[in-house]
C-alpha positions in Angstrom: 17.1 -24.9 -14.1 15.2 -26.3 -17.3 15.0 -30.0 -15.7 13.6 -28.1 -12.7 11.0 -26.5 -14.3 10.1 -29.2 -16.9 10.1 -31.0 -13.3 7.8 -28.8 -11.6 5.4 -29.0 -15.3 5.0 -32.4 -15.2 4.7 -32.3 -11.2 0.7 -33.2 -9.7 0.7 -30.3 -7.5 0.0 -28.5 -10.2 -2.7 -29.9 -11.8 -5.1 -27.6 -11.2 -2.5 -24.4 -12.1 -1.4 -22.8 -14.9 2.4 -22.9 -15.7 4.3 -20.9 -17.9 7.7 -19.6 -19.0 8.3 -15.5 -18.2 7.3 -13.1 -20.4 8.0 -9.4 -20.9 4.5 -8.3 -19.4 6.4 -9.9 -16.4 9.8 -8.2 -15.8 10.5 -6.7 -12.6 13.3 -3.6 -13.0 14.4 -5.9 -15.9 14.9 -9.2 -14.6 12.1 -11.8 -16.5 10.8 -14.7 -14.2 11.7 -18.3 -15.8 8.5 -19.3 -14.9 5.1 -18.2 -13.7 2.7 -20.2 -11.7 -0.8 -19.7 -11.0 -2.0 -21.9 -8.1 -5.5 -22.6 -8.2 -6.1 -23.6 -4.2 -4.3 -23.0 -0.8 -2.9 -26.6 -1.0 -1.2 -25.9 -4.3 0.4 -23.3 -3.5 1.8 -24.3 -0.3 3.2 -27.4 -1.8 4.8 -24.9 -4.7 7.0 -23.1 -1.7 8.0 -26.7 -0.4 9.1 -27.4 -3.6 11.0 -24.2 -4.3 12.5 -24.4 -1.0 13.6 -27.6 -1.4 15.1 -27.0 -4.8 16.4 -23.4 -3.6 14.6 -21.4 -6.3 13.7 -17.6 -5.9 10.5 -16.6 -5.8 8.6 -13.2 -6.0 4.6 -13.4 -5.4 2.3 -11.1 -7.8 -1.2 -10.3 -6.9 -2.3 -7.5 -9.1 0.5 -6.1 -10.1 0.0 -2.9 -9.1 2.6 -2.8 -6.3 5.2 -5.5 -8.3 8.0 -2.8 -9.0 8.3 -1.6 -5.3 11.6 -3.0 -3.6 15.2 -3.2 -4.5 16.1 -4.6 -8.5 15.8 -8.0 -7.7 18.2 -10.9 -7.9 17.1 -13.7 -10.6 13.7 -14.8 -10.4 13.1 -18.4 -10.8 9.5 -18.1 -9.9 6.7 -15.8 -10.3 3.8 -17.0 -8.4 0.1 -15.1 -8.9 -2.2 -15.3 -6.9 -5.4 -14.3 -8.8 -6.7 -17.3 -9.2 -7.5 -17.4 -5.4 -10.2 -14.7 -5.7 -13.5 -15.7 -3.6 -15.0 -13.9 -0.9 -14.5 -17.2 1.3 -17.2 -15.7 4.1 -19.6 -12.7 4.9 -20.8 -12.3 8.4 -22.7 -9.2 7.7 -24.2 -9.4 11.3 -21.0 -9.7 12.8 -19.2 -7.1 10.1 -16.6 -9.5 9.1 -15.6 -11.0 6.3 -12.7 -13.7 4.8 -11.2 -13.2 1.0 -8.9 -15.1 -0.7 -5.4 -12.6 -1.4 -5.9 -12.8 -4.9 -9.3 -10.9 -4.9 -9.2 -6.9 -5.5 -10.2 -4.5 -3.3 -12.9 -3.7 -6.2 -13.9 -7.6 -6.6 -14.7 -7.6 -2.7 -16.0 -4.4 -2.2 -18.7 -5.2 -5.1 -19.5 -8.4 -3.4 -20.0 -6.8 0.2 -21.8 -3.7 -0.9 -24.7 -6.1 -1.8 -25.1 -5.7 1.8 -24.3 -1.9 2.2 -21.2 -2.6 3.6 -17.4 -2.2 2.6 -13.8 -2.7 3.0 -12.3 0.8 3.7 -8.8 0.3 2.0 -7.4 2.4 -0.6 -5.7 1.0 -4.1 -5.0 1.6 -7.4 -7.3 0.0 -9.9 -6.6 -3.7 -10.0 -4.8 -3.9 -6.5 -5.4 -7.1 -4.8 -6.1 -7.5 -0.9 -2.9 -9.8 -0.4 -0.4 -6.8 -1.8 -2.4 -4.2 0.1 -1.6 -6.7 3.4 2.1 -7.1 2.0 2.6 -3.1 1.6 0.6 -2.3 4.2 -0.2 0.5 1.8 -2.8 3.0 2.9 -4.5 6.3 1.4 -6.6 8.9 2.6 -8.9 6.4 4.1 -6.3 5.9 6.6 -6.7 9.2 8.3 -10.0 7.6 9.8 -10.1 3.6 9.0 -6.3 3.1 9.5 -4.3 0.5 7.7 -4.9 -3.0 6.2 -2.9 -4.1 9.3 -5.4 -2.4 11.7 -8.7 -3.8 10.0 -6.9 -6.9 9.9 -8.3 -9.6 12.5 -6.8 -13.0 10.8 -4.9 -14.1 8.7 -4.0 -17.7 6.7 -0.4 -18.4 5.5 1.6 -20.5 3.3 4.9 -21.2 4.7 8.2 -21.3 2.6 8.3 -25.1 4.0 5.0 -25.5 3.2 3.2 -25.6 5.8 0.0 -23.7 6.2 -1.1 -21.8 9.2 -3.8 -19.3 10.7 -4.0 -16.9 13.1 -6.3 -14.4 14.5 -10.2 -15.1 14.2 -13.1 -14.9 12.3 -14.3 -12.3 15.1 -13.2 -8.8 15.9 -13.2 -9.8 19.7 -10.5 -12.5 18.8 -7.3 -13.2 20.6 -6.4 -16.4 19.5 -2.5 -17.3 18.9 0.5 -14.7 17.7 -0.6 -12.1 15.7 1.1 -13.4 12.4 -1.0 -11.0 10.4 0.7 -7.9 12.0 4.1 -9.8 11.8 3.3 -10.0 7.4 2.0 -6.7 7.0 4.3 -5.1 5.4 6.8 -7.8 4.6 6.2 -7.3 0.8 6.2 -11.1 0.7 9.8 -11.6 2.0 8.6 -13.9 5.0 5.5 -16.4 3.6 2.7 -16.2 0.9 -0.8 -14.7 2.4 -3.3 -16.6 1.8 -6.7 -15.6 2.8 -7.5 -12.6 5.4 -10.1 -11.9 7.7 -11.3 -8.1 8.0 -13.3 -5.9 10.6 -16.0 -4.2 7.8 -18.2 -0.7 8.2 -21.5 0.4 7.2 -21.1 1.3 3.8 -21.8 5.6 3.5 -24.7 6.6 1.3 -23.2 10.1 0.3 -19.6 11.8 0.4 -19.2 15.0 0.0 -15.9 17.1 0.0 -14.7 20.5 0.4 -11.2 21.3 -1.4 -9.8 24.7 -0.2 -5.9 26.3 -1.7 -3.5 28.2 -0.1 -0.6 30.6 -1.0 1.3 29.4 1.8 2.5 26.5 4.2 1.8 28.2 7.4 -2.1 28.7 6.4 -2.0 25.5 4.8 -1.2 23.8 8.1 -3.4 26.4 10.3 -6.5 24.8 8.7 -5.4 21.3 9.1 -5.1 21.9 12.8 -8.8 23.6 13.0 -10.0 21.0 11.4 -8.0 18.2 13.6 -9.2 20.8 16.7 -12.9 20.3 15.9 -15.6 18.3 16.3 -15.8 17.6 12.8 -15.3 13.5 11.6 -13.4 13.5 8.0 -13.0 10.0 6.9 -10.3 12.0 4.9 -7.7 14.7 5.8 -5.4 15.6 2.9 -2.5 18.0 2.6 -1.1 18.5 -1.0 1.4 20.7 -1.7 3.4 21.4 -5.3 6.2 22.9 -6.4 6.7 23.3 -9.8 7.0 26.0 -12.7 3.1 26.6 -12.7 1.6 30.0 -11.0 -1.2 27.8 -9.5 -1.3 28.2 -5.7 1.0 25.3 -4.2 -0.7 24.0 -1.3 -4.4 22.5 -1.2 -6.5 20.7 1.9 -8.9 18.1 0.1 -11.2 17.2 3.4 -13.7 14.3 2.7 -17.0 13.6 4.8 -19.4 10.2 4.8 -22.3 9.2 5.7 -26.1 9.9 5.3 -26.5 12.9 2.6 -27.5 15.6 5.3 -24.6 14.6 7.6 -22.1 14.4 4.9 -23.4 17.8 3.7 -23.9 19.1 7.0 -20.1 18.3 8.1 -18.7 19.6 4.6 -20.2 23.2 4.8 -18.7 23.3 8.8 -15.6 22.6 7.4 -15.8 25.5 5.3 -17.1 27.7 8.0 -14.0 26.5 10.0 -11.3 26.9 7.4 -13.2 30.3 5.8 -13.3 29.5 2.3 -13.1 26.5 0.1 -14.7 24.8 -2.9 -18.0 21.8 -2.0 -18.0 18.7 -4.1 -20.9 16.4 -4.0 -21.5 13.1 -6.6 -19.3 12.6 -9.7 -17.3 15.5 -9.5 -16.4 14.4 -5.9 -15.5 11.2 -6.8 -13.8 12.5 -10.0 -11.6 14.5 -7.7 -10.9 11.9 -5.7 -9.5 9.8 -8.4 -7.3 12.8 -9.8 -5.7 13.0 -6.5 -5.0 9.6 -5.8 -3.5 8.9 -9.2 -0.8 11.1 -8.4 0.7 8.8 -5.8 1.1 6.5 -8.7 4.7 5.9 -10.3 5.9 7.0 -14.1 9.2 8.5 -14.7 9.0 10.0 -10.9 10.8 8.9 -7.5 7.9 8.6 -5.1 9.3 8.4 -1.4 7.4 7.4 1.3 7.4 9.4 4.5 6.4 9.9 8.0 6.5 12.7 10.6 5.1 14.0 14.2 1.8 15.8 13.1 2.6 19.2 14.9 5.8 18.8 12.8 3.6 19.5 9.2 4.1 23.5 9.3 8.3 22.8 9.5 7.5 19.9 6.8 6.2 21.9 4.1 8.8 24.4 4.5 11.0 21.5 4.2 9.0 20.3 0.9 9.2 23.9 -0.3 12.9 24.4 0.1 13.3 21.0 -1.6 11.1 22.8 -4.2 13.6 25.9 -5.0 16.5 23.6 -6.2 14.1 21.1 -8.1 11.1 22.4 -9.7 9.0 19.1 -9.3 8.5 17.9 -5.7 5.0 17.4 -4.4 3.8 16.5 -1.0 0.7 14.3 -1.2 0.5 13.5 3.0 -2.2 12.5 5.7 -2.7 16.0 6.8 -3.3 15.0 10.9 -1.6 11.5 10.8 1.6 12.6 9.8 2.3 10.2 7.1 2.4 10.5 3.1 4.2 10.5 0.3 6.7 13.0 -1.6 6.6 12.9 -5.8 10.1 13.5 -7.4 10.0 14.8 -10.8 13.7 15.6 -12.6 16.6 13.7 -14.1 17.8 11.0 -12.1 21.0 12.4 -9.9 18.3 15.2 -8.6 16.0 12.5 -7.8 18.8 10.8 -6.4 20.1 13.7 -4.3 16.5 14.7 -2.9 15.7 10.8 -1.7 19.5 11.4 0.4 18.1 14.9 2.1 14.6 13.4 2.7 17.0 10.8 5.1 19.3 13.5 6.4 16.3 15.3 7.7 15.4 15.8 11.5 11.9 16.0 10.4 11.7 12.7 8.6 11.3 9.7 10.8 11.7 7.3 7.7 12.3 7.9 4.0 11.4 4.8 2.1 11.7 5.1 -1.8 8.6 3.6 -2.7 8.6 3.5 -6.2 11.6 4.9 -8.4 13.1 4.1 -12.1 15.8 1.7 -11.9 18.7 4.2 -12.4 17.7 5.9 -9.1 17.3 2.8 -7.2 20.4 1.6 -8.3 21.9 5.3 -6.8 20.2 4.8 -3.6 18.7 1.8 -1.5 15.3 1.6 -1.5 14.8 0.9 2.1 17.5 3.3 3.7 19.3 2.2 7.2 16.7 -0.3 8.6 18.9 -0.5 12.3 18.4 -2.3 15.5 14.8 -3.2 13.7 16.3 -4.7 10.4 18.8 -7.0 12.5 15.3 -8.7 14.4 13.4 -8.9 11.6 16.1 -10.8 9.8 16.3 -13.0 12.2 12.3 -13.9 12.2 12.7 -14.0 7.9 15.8 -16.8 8.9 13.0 -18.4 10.9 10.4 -18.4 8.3 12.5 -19.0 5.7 15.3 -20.2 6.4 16.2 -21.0 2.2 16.0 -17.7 1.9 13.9 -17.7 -1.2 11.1 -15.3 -0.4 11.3 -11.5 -2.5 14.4 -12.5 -4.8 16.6 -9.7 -2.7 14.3 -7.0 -3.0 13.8 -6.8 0.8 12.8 -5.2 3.1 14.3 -7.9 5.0 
């Protein structure tokens, strides 16, 4: 392996890159990269996959960093590939409401550059999250519940192949049918089946105000009665959210945080209707809305917790909180953080690591649960319970389109999902 990399130093394609050995800031569930390559164009890095395919090295891409610990402990990882160096907002049709990045740009990065022109990417990330791992997780917040996922504002996409080859598909249009939808096919691939590259996106109007109204409940039932007047109205969150917790506090365990955009009287307008709906709640405009916000979202990031990601049928979100809450009585640290109306979200496990372990096994047992996907976990519960769960009938086809694409099998280092 040292010949290889002292190879791969001295090689032209990486000229214009910066090479190094692993360090700790590095490690993934304790495995160190030998070596860690920054590309500095498409062309670089595509010929860095031809030559790790042809030597049969591992390789694990990192944009941010943000996401890097989600996925099985990986096998060894020969290379660590960032992206960050490909960060440019390649295109802006701000007529058209499109735009290309590069995958190493963050969702902040290109959201300050379109805004110049009042209009924005609607994705949701942690601070420092890149458009390629958003695209790789398919990872969405409570933007989703009116914007959908990277994979729906998604309408092409450029890859590097593990061979090296690279390839588009999709347009620079939103009325753009051109070729096999390879940017659905990578969403959510978490870089097991090629390295994204750039991405074209559908964009909106940027919203002048937001305003939100936050409202708590003593229990599920009323919880989920006001999520379903809301859904029932005429009303247009951009943001639904149920939030329930269960732990040793006295504070009232459920909440509905309900978020309106758009001009200041519509957004104020929609908000107060809301609360006329629902009966009582609490109106946040400015900073302390956006304060709020941030509160809420950095809970679905990972410390010592299991965080499992999982889905549901919307009428379904009554019977899911009483399964939360029953979760709740043997373990005094679960929290529900979900997409009130879309019937998605995420469930916080606080505890040592066999009750972490156990919970993650009745989350899969459940009727209500259509898929229990440990998102993000310590390494002593992931190496209790497999991150991805039974994949079935799905897992065998897409294993045969990652033998397709990659037929080394050096993609991900193991950590899956395929």
């Amino acid at each position: 392996m040292a010949a290889s990399i002292e190879t791969l130093l001295q090689s032209p394609i990486l000229a214009g890159a910066m090479a190094r050995s692993g360090k700790t800031a590095d490690v993934v569930d304790g495995v160190k990269p030998s070596l860690v390559v920054e590309p500095g164009t498409a062309e670089e890095l595509a010929a860095l996959l031809a030559w790790a395919s042809r030597e049969r090295l591992s390789v694990v891409f990192r944009g941010g960093g943000t996401r890097l610990a989600w996925g099985r402990p990986p096998q060894p990882i020969d290379v660590m590939i960032s992206t960050r160096a490909l960060n440019r907002v390649l295109a802006h049709a701000d007529a058209d409401l499109t735009a290309t990045v590069e995958a190493g740009a963050t969702l902040d990065e290109v959201n300050a550059a379109l805004g110049r022109c009042r209009q924005w990417l609607p994705i949701d990330g942690p601070d420092g999250a890149t458009v390629g791992g958003a695209i790789a997780t398919n990872d969405a917040g409570p933007l989703r519940h009116r914007y959908g996922t990277p994979r729906d504002l998604m309408i092409g996409v450029q890859l590097a192949l593990a061979d090296g080859r690279l390839i588009k598909a999709g347009g620079n249009v939103v009325k753009n049918v051109a070729g096999y939808d390879l940017g659905k096919l990578v969403s959510g691939s978490f870089g097991s089946l090629a390295a994204i590259v750039t991405a074209t996106f559908k964009l909106l109007p940027m919203p002048v105000a937001f305003h939100t109204l936050i409202a708590t409940f003593r229990t599920g039932d009323a919880a989920a009665r006001a999520a379903a007047a809301l859904n029932d109205s005429q009303l247009e969150p951009i943001a639904s959210e149920i939030h329930a917790v269960h732990s040793r506090h006295d504070a009232p365990p459920y909440r509905l945080l309900v978020r309106f955009a758009g001009t200041r009287t519509t957004a104020a307008s929609q908000s107060a209707q809301a609360r006329t709906v629902i009966g009582s709640g609490e109106l946040l405009e400015s900073e302390a809305e956006a304060a709020a916000w941030r509160r809420y979202v950095a809970r679905s990031a990972g410390s010592a917790d299991t965080i499992v990601r999982i889905s549901w049928l919307p009428a379904n979100l009554p019977k899911v909180l009483g399964l939360v809450e029953e979760l709740g009585r043997t373990n005094r640290g679960v929290e529900l953080i979900g997409r009130a109306a879309v019937g998605a979200g995420l469930v916080r496990i606080e505890g040592d690591v066999e009750s972490q372990a156990a919970i993650v096994e009745q989350l899969r047992r459940s009727d209500l649960v259509a898929h229990a996907t440990v998102r993000d976990a310590p390494l002593a519960v992931k190496q209790q319970v497999d991150t991805w769960g039974q994949l079935g009938a799905s897992g065998a086809l897409a294993s045969r389109v990652k033998r397709a694409l990659d037929p080394a099998g050096i993609l991900n280092a193991g950590r899956g999902p395929i």
